[in-house]
C-alpha positions in Angstrom: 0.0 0.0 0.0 2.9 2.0 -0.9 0.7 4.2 -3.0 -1.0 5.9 -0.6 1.9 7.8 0.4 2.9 9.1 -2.6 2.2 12.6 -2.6 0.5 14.6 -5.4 0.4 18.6 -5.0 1.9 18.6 -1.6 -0.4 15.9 -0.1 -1.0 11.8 0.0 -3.2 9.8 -2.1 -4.9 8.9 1.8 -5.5 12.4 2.3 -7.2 12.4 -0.6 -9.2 9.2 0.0 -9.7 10.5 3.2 -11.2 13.5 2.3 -13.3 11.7 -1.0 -14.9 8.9 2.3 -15.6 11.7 4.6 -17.7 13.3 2.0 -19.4 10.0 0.5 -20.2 8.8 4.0 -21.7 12.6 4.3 -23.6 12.1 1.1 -24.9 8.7 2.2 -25.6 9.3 6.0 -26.8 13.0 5.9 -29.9 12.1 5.5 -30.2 9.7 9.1 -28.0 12.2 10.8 -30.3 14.9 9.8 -33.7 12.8 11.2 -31.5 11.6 14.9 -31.0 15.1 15.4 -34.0 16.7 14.7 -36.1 13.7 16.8 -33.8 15.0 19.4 -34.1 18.9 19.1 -38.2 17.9 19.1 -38.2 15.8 22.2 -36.3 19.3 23.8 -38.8 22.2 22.2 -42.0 20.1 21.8 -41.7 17.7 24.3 -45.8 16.6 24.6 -47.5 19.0 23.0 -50.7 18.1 21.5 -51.4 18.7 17.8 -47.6 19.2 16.6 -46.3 16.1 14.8 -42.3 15.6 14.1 -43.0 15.6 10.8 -43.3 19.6 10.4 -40.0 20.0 12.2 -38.5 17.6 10.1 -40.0 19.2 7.0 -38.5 23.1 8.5 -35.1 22.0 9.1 -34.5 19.1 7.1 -32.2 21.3 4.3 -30.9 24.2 6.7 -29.9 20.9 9.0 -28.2 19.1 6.1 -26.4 21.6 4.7 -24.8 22.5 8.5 -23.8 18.7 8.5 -21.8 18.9 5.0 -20.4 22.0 5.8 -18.7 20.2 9.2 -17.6 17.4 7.4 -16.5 19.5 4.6 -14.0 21.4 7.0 -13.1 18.4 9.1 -12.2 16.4 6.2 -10.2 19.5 4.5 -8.2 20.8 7.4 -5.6 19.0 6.7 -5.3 19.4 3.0 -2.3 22.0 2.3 -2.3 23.9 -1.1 1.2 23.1 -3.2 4.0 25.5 -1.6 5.1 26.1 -5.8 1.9 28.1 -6.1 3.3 30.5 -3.6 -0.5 31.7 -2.3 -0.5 34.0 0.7 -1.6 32.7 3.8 -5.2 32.8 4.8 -4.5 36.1 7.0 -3.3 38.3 4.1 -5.8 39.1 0.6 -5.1 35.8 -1.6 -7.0 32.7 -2.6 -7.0 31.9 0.9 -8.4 34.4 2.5 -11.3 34.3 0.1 -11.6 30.4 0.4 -11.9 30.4 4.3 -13.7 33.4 4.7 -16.5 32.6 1.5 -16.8 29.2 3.7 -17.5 31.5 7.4 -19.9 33.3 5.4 -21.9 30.3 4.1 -21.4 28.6 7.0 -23.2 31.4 9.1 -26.2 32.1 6.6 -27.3 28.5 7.2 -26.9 28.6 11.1 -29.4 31.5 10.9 -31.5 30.1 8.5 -32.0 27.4 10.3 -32.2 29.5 13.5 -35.3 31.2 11.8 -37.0 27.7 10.8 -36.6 26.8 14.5 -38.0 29.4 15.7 -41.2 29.1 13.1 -41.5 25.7 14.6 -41.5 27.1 18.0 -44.1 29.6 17.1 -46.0 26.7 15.9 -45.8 24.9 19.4 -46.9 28.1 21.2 -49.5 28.5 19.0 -50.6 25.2 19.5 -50.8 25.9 23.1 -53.0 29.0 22.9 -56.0 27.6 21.1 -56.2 25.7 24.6 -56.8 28.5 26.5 -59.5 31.0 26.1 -57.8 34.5 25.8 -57.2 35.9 23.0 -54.1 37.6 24.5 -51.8 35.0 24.1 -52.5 34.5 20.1 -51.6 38.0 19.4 -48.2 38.2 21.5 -47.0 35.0 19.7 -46.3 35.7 16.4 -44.9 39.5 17.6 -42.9 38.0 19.9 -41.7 35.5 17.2 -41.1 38.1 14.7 -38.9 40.0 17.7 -36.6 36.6 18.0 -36.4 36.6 14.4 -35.0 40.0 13.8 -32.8 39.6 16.6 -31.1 36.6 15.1 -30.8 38.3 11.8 -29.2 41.0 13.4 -26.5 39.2 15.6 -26.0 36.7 12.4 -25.2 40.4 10.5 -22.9 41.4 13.2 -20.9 38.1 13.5 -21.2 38.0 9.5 -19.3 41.5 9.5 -17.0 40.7 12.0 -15.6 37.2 11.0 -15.4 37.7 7.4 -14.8 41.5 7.2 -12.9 41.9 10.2 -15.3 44.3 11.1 -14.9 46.2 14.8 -18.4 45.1 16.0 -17.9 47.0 19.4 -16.9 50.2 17.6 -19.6 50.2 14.7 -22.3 49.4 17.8 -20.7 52.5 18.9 -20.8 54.3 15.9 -24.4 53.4 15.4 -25.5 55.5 18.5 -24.7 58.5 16.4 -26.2 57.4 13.1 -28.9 56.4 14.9 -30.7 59.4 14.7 -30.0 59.6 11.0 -31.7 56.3 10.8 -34.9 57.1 12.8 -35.2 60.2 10.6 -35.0 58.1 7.6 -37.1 55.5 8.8 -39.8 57.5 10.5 -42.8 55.9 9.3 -41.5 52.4 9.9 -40.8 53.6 13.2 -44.2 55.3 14.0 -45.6 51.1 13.1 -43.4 49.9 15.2 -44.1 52.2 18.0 -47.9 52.0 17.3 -47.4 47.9 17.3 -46.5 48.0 21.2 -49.3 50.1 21.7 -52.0 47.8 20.3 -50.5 45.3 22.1 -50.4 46.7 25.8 -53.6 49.0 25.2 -55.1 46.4 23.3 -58.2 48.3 21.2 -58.6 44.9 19.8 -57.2 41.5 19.1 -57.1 38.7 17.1 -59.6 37.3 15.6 -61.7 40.9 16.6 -64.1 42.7 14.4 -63.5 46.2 13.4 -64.0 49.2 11.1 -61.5 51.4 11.0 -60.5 54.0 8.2 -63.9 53.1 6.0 -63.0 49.1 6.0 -65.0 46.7 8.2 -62.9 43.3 8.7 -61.9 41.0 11.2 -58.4 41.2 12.5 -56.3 38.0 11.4 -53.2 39.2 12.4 -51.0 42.5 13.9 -47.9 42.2 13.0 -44.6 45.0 13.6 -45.3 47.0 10.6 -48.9 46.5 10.0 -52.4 44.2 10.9 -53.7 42.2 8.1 -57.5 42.4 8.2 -59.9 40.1 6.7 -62.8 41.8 5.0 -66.7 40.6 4.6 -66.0 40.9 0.8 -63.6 38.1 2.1 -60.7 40.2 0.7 -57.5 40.6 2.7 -56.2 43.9 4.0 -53.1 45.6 5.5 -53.0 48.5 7.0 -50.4 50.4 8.9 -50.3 50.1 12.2 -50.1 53.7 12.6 -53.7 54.0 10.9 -55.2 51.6 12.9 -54.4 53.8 16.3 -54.8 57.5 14.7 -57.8 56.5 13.1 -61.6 56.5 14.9 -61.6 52.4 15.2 -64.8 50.8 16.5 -64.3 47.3 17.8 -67.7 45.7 17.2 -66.8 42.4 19.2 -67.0 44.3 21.9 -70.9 45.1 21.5 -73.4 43.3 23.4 -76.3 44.2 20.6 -76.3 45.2 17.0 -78.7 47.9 16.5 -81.2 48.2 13.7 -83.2 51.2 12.6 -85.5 51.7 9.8 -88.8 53.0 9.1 -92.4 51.7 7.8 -95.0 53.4 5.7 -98.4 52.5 5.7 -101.2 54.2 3.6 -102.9 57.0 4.4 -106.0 55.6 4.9 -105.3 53.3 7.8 -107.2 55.1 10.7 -105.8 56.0 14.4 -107.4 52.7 16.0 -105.4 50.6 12.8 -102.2 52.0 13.4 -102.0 52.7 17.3 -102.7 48.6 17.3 -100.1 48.2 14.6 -97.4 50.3 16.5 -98.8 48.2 20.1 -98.4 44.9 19.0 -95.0 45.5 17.2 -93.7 47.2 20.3 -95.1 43.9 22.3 -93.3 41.1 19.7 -89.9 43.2 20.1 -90.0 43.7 24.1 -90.6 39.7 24.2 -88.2 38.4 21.1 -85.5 35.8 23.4 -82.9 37.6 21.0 -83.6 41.8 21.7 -82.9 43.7 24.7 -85.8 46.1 26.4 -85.1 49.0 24.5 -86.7 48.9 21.7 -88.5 51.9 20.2 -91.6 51.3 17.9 -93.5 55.0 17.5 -95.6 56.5 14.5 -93.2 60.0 14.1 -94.2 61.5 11.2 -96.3 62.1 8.1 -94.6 61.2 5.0 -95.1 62.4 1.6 -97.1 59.5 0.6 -97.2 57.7 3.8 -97.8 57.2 7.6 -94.6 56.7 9.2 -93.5 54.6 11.8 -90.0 54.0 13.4 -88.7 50.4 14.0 -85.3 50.2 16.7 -84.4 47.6 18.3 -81.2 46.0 18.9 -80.4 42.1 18.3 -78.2 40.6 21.2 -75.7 38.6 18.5 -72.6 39.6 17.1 -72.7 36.4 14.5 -73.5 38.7 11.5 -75.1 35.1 9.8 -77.5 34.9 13.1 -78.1 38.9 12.9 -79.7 38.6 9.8 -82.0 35.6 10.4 -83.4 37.6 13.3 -83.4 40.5 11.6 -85.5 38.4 8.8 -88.0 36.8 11.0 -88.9 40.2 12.9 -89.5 41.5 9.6 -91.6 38.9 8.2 -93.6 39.8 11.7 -94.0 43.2 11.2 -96.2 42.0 8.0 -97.8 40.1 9.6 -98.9 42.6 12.1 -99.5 44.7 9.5 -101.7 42.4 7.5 -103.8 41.5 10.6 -105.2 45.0 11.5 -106.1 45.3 8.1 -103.5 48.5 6.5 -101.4 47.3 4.2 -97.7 49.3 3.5 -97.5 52.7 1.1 -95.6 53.3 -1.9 -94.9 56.7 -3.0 -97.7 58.4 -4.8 -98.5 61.3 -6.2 -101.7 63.1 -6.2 -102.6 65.5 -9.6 -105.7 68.0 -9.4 -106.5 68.9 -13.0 -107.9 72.4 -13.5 -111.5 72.4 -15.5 -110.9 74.9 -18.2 
């Protein structure tokens, strides 16, 4: 086995088999090493939560995880491997082949140890989330994903800084430093996106509304599917999706109409002139009875004759509905209406339409 020492470009034919097993072993076994360790990272973050399966971990960090394990073997199994001294390269501390080798390899090396930071942290957002739908307060399915996005940005930002400082050499204390007096530069720059962020925290410590909340604000009636740093992304009863700054949705008039205990509903009838005082002080009685007694209306309804119309008697229906399903509201609202025909029909009037009246002149 003589041949394995023999030494092409400054290294042996076993370094080279060496470095060919370590990376056909990687190749072959990736795969396994990849599903031990995320079984194991799942047994640690999930431990026995309901309704979160392996496989969606598995499925996050199955390429970010992979790639990490190549890139280990790739070094371990090249650290030994010299370039040939008759190329004359400069040493991995001074600008040279290198330098750009070992420093492209940190730099790949940490943009998949945050990428898979961020997939684990989706998958911890997933658990939490999980968790919430147990409990009853909406609270807790808000803060989630914001505090997610929060972890998020913070690893992107310490994966920038070690990025900078391990391949560029960067001074990370000093450009910290340097970024207390740029900062104000910055906020300029970035004052909207500031005034969201800003208006984020308060929506989440005042709390106007939550999740799953619904709202009009700025002329658009939706319900709130999720408030994020920048903006809150609001389903609409066209069943369209919306974002709006967060800014708007704190300097705007917002009515939160979860929070109602009735839905009100005002209209008027006409009935025709001919319907006499005993007709119509029964029709305005009984409706006033069959909305004080409905299971699904409250005692303050209002049923009064208020005016004379143009081509009618009128008379003023409010009442309000004690729902905030809007499919519900409208069956009540249906069946009090077919009842107020009813009522109508039984004292013997019958509803107006406008008319008009025209006197001719004899000649």
């Amino acid at each position: 086995m003589e041949i394995l020492n023999d030494i092409y470009f400054g290294n042996t034919v076993r370094d080279y088999l060496w470095v060919l097993g370590s990376l056909l072993f990687g190749a072959i076994f990736v795969r396994f090493i990849a599903h031990r360790i995320s079984n194991t990272l799942f047994r640690f973050i999930a431990g026995k939560t309901s309704g979160v399966s392996k496989d969606e971990l598995y499925e996050l960090i199955d390429k970010p995880l992979k790639w990490i394990i190549m890139l280990i073997i790739l070094y371990v199994s090249t650290s030994h491997i010299e370039l040939p001294e008759e190329w004359n390269l400069a040493p991995s501390n001074e600008f040279g082949l290198k330098m750009f080798m070992h420093r492209s390899f940190i730099a790949f090396f940490i943009a998949v140890i945050v990428w898979a930071g961020l997939k684990i942290v989706k998958f911890l957002g997933i658990i939490l989330m999980a968790k919430a739908e147990l409990t009853e307060s909406k609270s807790d399915d808000q803060i989630i994903p914001f505090l997610m996005e929060i972890i998020k940005i913070l690893i992107i930002t310490f994966g920038i800084f070690i990025f900078l400082g391990s391949v560029f050499k960067v001074d990370v204390g000093a450009l910290i430093a340097g970024l207390g007096i740029g900062g104000l530069a910055l906020a300029l720059a970035a004052k909207e996106s500031l005034e969201n962020l800003l208006a984020s925290f308060v929506i989440f410590f005042d709390k106007p509304f939550t999740i799953g909340d619904l709202v009009t604000v700025n002329g658009v009636t939706g319900t709130v599917d999720k408030i994020g740093f920048r903006s809150t992304r609001i389903r609409t009863l066209e069943r369209s999706y919306l974002t709006l700054p967060n800014r708007l949705m704190i300097d705007n008039i917002l009515d939160n109409l979860s929070l109602r205990t009735f839905r009100r509903v005002n209209f008027n009838i006409g009935v025709l002139y001919g319907t006499s005082e005993e007709q119509l002080k029964g029709i305005v009685e009984e409706i006033q009875k069959y909305i004080d007694e409905h299971p699904n209306t409250n005692q303050d309804g209002e049923i009064h004759f208020i005016e004379f119309g143009s081509s009618s008697l009128d008379i003023m229906v409010l009442y309000f509905i004690d729902t905030m399903d809007w499919s519900v509201f409208l069956r009540i609202k249906e069946e009090i209406n077919f009842e107020i025909m009813r009522i109508v029909a039984a004292h013997g009037a019958d509803f107006a339409f406008p008319t008009q009246t025209i006197h001719l002149a004899k000649n």
